[in-house]
N, C-alpha and C positions, 0 to 999 in steps of 0.2 A: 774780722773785717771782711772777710771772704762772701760773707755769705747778705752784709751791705753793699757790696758791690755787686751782687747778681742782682741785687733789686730797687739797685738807682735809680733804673732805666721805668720804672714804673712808679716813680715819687707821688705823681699826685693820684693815682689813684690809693695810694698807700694812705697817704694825706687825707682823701678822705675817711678810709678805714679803720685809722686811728680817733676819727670822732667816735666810731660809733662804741654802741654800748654794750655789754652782756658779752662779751668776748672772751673774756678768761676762762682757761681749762680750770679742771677741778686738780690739775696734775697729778702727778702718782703718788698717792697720801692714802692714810685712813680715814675711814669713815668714823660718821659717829656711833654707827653701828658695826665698830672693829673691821670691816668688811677693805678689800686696799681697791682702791677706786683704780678702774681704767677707761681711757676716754678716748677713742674713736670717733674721727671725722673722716666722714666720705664726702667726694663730690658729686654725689649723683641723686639730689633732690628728689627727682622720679623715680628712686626705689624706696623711700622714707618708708614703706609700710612694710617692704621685705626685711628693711635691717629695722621696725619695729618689733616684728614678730622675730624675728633671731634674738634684737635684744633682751626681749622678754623670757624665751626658752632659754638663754644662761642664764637669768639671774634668778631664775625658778630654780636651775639644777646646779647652782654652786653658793656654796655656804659663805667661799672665804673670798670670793671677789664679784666688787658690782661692776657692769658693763654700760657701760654710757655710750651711745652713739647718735652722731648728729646729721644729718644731711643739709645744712640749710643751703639756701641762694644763695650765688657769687662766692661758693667755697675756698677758689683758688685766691679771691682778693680776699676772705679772712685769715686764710691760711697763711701768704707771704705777709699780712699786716700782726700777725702774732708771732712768725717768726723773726720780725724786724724786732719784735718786744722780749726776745727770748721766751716767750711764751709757750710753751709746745704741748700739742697733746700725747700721747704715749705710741696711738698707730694712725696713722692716715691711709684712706682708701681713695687713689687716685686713677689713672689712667694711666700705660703705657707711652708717654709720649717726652713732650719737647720739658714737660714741668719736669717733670720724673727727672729728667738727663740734669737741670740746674737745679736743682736740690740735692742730689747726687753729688754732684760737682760740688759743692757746698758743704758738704761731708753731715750731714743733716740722716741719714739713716745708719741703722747699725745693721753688722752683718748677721743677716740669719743662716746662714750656714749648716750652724750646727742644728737645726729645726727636721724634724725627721720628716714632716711633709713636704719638705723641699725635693725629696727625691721622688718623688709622685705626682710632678710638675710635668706635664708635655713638654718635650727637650726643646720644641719649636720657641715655644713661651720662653721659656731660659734665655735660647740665644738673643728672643726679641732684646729681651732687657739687658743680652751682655751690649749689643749694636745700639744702644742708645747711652754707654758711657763714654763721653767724652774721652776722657783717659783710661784705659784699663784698668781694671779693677780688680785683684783678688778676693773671691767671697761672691755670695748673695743676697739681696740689697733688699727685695720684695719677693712676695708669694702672690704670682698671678692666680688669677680667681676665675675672671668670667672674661672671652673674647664675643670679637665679634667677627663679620665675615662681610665685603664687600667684592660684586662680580652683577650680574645683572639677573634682576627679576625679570620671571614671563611670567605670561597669564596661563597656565597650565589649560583650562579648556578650551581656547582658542588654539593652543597647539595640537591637542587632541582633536579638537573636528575638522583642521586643516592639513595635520597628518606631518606638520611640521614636527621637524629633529630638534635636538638640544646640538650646537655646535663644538666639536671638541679642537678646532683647530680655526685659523684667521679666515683662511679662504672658505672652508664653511659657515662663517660667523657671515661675512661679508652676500658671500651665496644667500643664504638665508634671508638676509635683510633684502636684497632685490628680490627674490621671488614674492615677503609679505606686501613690498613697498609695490608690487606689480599686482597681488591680489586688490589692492585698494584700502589696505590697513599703514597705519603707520607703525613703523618697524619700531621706533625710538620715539621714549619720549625723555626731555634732559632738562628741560626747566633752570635755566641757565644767569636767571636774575639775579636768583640767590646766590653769590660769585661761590660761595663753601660749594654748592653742588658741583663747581667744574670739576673737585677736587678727589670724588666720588669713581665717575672713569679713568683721572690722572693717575690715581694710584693704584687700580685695578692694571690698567696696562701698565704702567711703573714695574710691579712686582713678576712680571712675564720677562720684560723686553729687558731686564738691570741688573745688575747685581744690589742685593738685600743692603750689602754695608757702602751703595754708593757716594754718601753723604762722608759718610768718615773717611772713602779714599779719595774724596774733594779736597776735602781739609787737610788729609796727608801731602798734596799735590800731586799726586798720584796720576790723578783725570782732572776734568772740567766735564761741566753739564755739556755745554757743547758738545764734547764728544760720546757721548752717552747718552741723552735723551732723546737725540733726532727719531730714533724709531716711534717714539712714546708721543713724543709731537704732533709728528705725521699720523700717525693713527687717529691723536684726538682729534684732529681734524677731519679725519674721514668719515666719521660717526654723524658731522653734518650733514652727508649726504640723505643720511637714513633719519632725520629729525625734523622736531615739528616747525615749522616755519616761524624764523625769528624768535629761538628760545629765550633770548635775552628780552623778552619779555613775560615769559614766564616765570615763578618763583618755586619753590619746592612744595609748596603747599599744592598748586595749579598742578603740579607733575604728580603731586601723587593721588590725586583727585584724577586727574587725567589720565592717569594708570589704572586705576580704583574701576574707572568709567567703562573701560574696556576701549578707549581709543587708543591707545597703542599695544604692540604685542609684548613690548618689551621695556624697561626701566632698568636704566647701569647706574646703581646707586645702591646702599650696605644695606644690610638686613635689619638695622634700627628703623630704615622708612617703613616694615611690613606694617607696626598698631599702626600709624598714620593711614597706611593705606585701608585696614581694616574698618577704619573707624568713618568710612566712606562707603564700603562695600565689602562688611564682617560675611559674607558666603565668598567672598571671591577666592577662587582658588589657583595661589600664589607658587610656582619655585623660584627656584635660584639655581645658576651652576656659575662655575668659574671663568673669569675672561677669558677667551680660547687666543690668548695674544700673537702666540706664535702660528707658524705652519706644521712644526713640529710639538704632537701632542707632548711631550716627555718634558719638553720645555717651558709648559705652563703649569704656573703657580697659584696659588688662591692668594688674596692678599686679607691674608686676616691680622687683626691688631687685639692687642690686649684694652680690654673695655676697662677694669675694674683688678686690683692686685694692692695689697698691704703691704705698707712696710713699718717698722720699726722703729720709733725716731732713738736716735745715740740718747738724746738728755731724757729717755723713761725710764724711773727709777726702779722700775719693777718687772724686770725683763722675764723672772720670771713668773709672774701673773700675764704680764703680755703675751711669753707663748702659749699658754695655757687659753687665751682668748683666741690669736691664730689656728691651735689644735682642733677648736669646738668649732670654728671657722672651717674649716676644711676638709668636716665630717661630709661624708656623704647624705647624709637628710642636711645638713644647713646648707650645703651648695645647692641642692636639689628644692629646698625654699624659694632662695632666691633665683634660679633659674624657673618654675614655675610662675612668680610674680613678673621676670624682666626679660625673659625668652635669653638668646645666645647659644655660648658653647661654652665648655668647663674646660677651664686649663689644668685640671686634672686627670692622668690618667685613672680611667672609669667606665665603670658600664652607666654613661648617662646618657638617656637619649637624647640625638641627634633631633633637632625640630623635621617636620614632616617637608618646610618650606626648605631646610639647608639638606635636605636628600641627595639631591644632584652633586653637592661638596660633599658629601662625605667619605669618599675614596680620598682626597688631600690633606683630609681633618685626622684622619685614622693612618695616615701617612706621612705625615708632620711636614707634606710638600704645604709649606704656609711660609708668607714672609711677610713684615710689617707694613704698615701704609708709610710710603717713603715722607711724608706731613708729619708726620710724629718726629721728623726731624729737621725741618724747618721753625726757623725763628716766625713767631709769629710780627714778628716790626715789617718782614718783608712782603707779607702778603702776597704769599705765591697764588693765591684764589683768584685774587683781582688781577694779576699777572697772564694770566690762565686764557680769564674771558678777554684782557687788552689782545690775546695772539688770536683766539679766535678771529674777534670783530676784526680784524687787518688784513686786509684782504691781496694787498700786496706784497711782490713777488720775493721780495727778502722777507716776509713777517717770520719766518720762523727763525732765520739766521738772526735779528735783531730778539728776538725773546730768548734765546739762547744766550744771545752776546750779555743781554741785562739780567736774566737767573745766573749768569756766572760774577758779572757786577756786583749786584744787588747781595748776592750771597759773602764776597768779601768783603761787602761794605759792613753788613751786618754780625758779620762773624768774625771780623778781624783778630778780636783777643781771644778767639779762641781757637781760632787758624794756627797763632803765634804759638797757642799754649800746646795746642797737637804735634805741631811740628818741632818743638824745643823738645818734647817729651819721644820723637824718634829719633831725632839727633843725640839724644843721653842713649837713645838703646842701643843706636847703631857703635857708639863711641867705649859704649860699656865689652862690646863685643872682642 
C-alpha cells in the first residue's frame, strides 16, 4: 500500500500510462536462448546511443546474460505506471533527486552494500544520496555514475583580452561584474522565462550560503527557510543588477544563444547548457568555475548533483546477474563510453578526465568540496521555479520577507506527511535514548 500512496498524487497521469502499450519488462527470467535476461531502464533519452553501444559491448562479451536497456520518453511516467502494476525491471537508471527519495521511501530498491564498486564511489556522491533519504537508512540504495556541475559559464576569450580574473570570493564576483558592465559588455546573461532557469543560480548560491542537509533540518523543525535563505535571496537578487534587461523575457534557449553570441561575459547556469551553447558557436571557447558565494574563499562550495546512478529494484530475481551488469557498468572504459558520448564527471574515484570547460572546478571535484542542488529536494507540486521568478518580479519592500514566509507555507503544505513522518521517526530516537 506504501508505495500506492506515493503515487496518488499523480492518478491521472498514471491513468493515462496505464493505456499505453508495449510496457512490460521482460523480467528476470530465461531466455529462449538459456541466456537470464536483464532489463535496464534509464531516464535519460539523450544518451540512447551511449547505453546502445554499452549494451551491445556486454552482450558480445557474456555467454550467460543478455542486457536489455531502454531509454525511452517520459521514463519517470512509465516507470511509476509499471510500478503501480508491480511490474519492475531489475535496475533503473535515474537521477539523484526528489524521485530517488520516493521510491526509496517506498522500499522499491535493494541494498547494494555488499557490491565491491561501491567502495570506489566519491564519498561526496554517497553522502548526496545518504541527504535525500527521508528516513535513514542503513545500507546502499544506488551506485552513482555520472554528475553534473552547476556555478557560472564565461567566455574564456573575452577574459583573456580583457585581462579579466575568474572570482574566487563575492566581493570579487560583484567587483568584476561592475568593471565588465562599465566596459560596455553585459556581465550576465540569465534568461529568466524559462522559470527552471531561476533555479540554476538558486542552487549555486544555495550550496555556499546553507547547509547541504537544509531541507531535512526543515522537516526536523530544526530551522525554517526563513531563517536560512535570506543570504541566498538577497543575492539572487543582486545578480539583476548585472543582467540583461527584463530577462523574463527571455527563455533558455535566447540565453544560450546569447551567451553563444558573445553578448554576455558570463552565464550562472550547469554545465548541461555547454552542447546547447556549442551548437550555436562549436569554436566558442567556454569555462566554468564555482559560485564564489561567500567573502570567504574556504566557504564556497561547488554545487554538483548526481546526473545518472543505478539501483537495484528489491523484486529482481537475479541479483546475482544484476551485479554482474552494475560490475561491467562501472569498468573504467564503460564509464569512459558514456562520458565521451554525454560530457560530465564520474562518481568514481579515477583518473578520468576532468572536461577542459570544468577546469576551473576541479580543485572542489578532487576535494569532494561539492554539495547537492538543494531542488533535488523539493516536491515538484510546489514549484519553487515559479516561486523564484514571482520574488524576483516584486519589487516591493517586504518581497523577500513574503517569499520566505510562503517557501516555508508552501513547503508544509506540500510535505505535511512527511514532516509527521520525520519527526515521529526523531521522537522514537530520541525516546529510544
Amino acid at each position: 500500500m506504501a508505495k500506492r500512496n506515493i503515487f496518488r498524487s499523480v492518478a491521472a497521469v498514471l491513468a493515462f500510462g496505464m493505456c499505453m502499450t508495449g510496457l512490460a519488462g521482460c523480467g528476470s527470467g530465461k531466455r529462449a536462448d538459456g541466456k537470464t535476461e536483464i532489463e535496464v531502464v534509464s531516464y535519460k533519452p539523450e544518451a540512447v546511443k551511449a547505453f546502445e553501444k554499452i549494451e551491445k559491448r556486454f552482450n558480445e562479451t557474456h555467454d550467460d546474460i543478455h542486457l536489455t536497456i531502454s531509454s525511452p520518453n517520459e521514463a519517470m511516467t512509465i516507470l511509476k505506471t509499471r510500478f503501480i502494476r508491480e511490474d519492475y525491471p531489475d535496475i533503473i537508471a535515474i537521477g539523484g533527486d526528489i524521485n530517488y527519495s520516493n521510491f526509496l521511501d517506498a522500499d522499491l530498491f535493494d541494498d547494494i552494500s555488499d557490491l565491491d564498486e561501491v567502495q570506489t564511489v566519491k564519498q561526496a556522491y554517497l553522502d548526496m544520496d545518504k541527504e535525500l533519504e527521508f528516513i535513514p537508512k542503513d545500507g546502499t540504495y544506488a551506485l552513482p555514475y555520472v554528475a553534473n556541475a552547476a556555478g557560472i559559464l564565461y567566455n574564456k576569450d573575452l577574459f583573456e583580452e580583457n585581462a579579466w580574473k575568474v572570482p574566487t570570493t563575492w566581493q570579487e564576483f560583484t567587483t568584476l561584474c561592475d568593471e565588465i558592465k562599465q566596459s560596455g559588455t553585459l556581465p550576465l546573461y540569465l534568461g529568466f522565462k524559462d522559470t527552471w532557469t531561476c533555479l540554476a543560480p538558486w542552487n549555486a548560491l544555495a550550496v555556499g550560503l546553507t547547509d547541504s542537509d537544509t531541507c531535512n533540518q526543515v522537516n526536523m523543525g530544526n530551522t525554517t527557510f526563513s531563517d536560512t535563505y535570506g543570504p541566498v535571496a538577497e543575492k539572487m537578487r543582486a545578480l539583476l543588477d548585472y543582467a540583461e534587461k527584463n530577462p523574463y523575457a527571455y527563455g533558455y534557449n535566447d540565453a544560450c544563444t546569447a551567451f553563444a553570441r558573445g553578448e554576455s561575459a558570463m552565464y550562472p547556469i550547469g554545465s548541461y547548457a555547454i552542447p546547447q551553447i556549442k551548437s550555436v558557436n562549436p569554436d566558442m571557447n567556454i569555462g566554468s568555475f564555482t559560485f564564489p558565494a561567500n567573502d570567504e574563499v574556504i566557504l564556497n562550495v561547488l554545487n554538483s548533483g548526481i546526473d545518472l546512478q543505478f539501483s537495484v529494484m528489491k523484486a529482481c530475481k537475479n541479483k546475482e546477474a544484476a551485479y554482474e551488469v552494475l560490475k561491467y557498468l562501472y569498468e573504467d572504459e564503460t564509464i569512459q563510453i558514456y562520458l565521451d558520448d554525454q560530457g560530465g564527471i564520474a562518481c568514481k574515484d579515477g583518473d578520468f578526465a576532468i572536461p577542459e570547460t570544468l577546469k576551473d572546478m576541479r580543485p572542489y571535484i578532487e576535494n569532494n568540496r561539492m554539495a547537492d542542488y538543494q531542488d533535488h529536494h523539493y516536491p515538484s507540486e510546489m514549484s519553487v521555479d515559479a516561486m523564484i521568478q514571482t520574488f524576483l518580479l516584486d519589487t516591493s519592500d517586504n518581497a523577500q520577507e513574503k517569499f520566505l514566509k510562503k517557501f516555508d507555507s508552501d513547503w508544509k503544505r506540500y510535505n505535511r506527511d512527511l514532516i509527521r513522518k520525520v519527526q515521529d521517526y526523531q521522537k522514537e530516537q530520541e525516546d529510544a535514548q
